[in-house]
C-alpha positions as a printed Julia matrix, in Angstrom:
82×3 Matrix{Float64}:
 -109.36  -187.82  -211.13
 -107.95  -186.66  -214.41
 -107.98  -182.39  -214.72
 -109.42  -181.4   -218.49
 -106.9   -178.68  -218.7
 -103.43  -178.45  -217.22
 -102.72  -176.57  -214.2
  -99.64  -175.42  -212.27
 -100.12  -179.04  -210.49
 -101.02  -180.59  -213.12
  -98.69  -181.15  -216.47
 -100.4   -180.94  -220.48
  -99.86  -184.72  -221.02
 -101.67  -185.84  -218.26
 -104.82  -183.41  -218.43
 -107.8   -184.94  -220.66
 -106.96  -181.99  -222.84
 -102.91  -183.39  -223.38
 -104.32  -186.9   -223.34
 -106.64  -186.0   -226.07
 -104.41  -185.08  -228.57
 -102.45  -188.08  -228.28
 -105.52  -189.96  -228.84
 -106.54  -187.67  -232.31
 -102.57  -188.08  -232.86
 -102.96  -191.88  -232.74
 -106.03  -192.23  -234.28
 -105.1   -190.2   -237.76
 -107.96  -189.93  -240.25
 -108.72  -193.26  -240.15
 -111.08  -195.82  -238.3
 -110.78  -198.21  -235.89
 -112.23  -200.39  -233.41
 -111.74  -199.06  -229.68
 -110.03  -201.63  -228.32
 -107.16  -201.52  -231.83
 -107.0   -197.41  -230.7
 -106.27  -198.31  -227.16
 -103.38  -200.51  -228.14
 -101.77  -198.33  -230.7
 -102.36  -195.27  -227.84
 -100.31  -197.33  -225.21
  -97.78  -198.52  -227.56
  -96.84  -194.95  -228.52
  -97.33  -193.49  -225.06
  -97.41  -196.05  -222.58
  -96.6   -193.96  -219.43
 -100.08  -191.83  -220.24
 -102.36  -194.79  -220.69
 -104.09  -197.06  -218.53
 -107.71  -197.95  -219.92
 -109.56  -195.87  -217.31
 -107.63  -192.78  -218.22
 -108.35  -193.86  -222.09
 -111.98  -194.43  -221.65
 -112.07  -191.22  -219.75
 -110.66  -189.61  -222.89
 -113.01  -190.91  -225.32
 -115.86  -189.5   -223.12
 -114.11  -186.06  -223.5
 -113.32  -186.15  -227.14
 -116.85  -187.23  -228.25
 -118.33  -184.49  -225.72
 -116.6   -181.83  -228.18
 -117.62  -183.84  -231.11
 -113.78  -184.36  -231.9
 -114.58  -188.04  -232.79
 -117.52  -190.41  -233.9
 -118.46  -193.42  -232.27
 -120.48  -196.14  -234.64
 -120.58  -199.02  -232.85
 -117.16  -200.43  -231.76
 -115.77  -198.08  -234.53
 -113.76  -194.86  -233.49
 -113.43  -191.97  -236.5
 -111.87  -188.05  -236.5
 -115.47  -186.0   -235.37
 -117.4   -184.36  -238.46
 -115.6   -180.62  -238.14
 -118.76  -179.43  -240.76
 -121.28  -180.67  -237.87
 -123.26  -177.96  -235.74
């Protein structure tokens, strides 16, 4: 089970929260499909990925609205939505 934030047991890059910003990181301010995002996101970090994990992630970043989700499509979140 993954850890949102890091703790003394558990380091940044392997919290959601660490994880996350790899993903934003990855992802730019451009679009792509999910399974393009997971592939660039493992080739830059693969020691922090396995799709699980990455799916996991998603889940977190659309929760706080930090990315979009149209269809297979993956975009940065609005930062003007309420």
């Amino acid at each position: 089970m993954r850890q949102v934030l890091p703790s003394k047991h558990t380091p940044l890059r392997r919290s959601l929260l660490g994880q996350g910003t790899l993903v934003l990181r990855v992802l730019a301010d451009s679009e792509m499909p999910v399974p393009m995002l997971y592939a660039l996101a493992r080739e830059a970090h693969p020691e922090d990925f396995d799709y699980p994990s990455f799916l996991l992630v998603l889940d977190f970043l659309f929760m706080i609205k930090a990315i979009d989700m149209v269809g297979t499509t993956i975009s940065r979140g609005n930062k003007y939505a309420s």
